[in-house]
C-alpha positions as CSV (number, residue, x, y, z in Angstrom):
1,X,0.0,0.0,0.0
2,X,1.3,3.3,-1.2
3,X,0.6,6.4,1.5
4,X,0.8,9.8,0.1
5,X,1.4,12.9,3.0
6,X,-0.6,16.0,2.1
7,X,-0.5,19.5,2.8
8,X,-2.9,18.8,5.8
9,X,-2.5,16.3,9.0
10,X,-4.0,13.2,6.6
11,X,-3.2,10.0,4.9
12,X,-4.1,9.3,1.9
13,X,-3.9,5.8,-0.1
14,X,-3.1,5.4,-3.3
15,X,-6.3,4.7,-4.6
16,X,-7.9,7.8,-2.4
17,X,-5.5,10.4,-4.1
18,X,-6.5,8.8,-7.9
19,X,-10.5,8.9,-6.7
20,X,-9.6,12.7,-6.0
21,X,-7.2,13.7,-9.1
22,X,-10.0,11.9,-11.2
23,X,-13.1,12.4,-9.2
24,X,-13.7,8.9,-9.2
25,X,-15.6,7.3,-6.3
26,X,-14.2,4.9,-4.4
27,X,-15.2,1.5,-4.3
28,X,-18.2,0.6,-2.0
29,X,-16.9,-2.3,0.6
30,X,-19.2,-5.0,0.7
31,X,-20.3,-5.2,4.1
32,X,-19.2,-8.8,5.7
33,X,-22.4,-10.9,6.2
34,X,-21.1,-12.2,9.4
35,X,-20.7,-8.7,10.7
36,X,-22.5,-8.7,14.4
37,X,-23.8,-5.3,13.4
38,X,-25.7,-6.8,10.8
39,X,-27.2,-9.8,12.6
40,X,-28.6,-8.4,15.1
41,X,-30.1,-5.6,13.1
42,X,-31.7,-8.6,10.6
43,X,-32.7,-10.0,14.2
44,X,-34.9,-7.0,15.6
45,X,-35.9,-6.2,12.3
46,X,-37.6,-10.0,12.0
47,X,-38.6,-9.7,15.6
48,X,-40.2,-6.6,15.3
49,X,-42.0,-7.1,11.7
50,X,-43.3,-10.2,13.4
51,X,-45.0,-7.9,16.3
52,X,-46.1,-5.8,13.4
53,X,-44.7,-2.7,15.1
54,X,-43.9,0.4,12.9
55,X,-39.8,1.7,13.8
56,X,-41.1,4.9,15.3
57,X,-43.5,2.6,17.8
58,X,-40.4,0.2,18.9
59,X,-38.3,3.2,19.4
60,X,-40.9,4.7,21.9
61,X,-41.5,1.1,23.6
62,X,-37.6,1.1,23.8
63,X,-37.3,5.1,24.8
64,X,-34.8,4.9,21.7
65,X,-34.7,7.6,19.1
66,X,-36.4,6.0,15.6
67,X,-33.1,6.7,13.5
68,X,-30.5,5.0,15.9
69,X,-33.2,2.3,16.0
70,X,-33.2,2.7,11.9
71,X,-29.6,2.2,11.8
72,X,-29.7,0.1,14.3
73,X,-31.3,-2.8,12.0
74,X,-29.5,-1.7,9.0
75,X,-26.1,-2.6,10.5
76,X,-24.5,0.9,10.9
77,X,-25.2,1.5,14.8
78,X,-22.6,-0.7,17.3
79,X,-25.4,-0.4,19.5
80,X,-24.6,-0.8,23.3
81,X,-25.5,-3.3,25.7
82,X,-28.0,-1.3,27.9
83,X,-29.6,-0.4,24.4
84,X,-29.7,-3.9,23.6
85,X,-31.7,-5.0,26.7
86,X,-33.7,-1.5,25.6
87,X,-34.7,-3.4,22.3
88,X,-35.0,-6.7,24.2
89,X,-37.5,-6.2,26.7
90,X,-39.6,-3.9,23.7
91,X,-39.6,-7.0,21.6
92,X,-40.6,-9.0,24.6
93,X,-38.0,-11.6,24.6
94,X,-34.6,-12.2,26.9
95,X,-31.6,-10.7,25.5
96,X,-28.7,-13.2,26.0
97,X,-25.5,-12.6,25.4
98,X,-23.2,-15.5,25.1
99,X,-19.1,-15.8,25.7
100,X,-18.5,-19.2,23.6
């Protein structure tokens, strides 16, 4: 990997500064289906279509705001274990969490 210094406090890679000379955009990273993030946010989303409750009504069972819980089942929130046992007890089942 080739990393070019600017004129600013910032790293560049090789492929960053040609997407800028060019005005190319960079490659969208295919997320990692075994990402955690992702699973659980499949999880609440199944959980919570099969208690046909809208986003905006699990985030006020969960006292959650509706975007985190948005991003929340689209992967892009890391969301926190109180947050979790927030989500939990609104879907009305045990959140476990699991160390093997």
């Amino acid at each position: 990997m080739l990393v070019v210094y600017t004129h600013s406090i910032q790293t560049l890679t090789l492929e960053a500064v040609i997407s800028k000379a060019t005005g190319a955009r960079p490659k969208a990273r295919r997320p990692n289906p075994n990402d955690p993030r992702l699973l659980f946010g499949r999880r609440v989303r199944q959980l919570r279509l099969e208690l046909g409750l809208s986003q905006e009504r699990l985030a006020e069972l969960s006292s959650l705001h509706r975007n985190y819980v948005g991003e929340a089942e689209r992967g892009k929130r890391n969301v926190g274990l109180l947050n979790v046992v927030k989500l939990a007890h609104a879907l009305g089942v045990r959140p476990m969490i699991s160390w093997t």
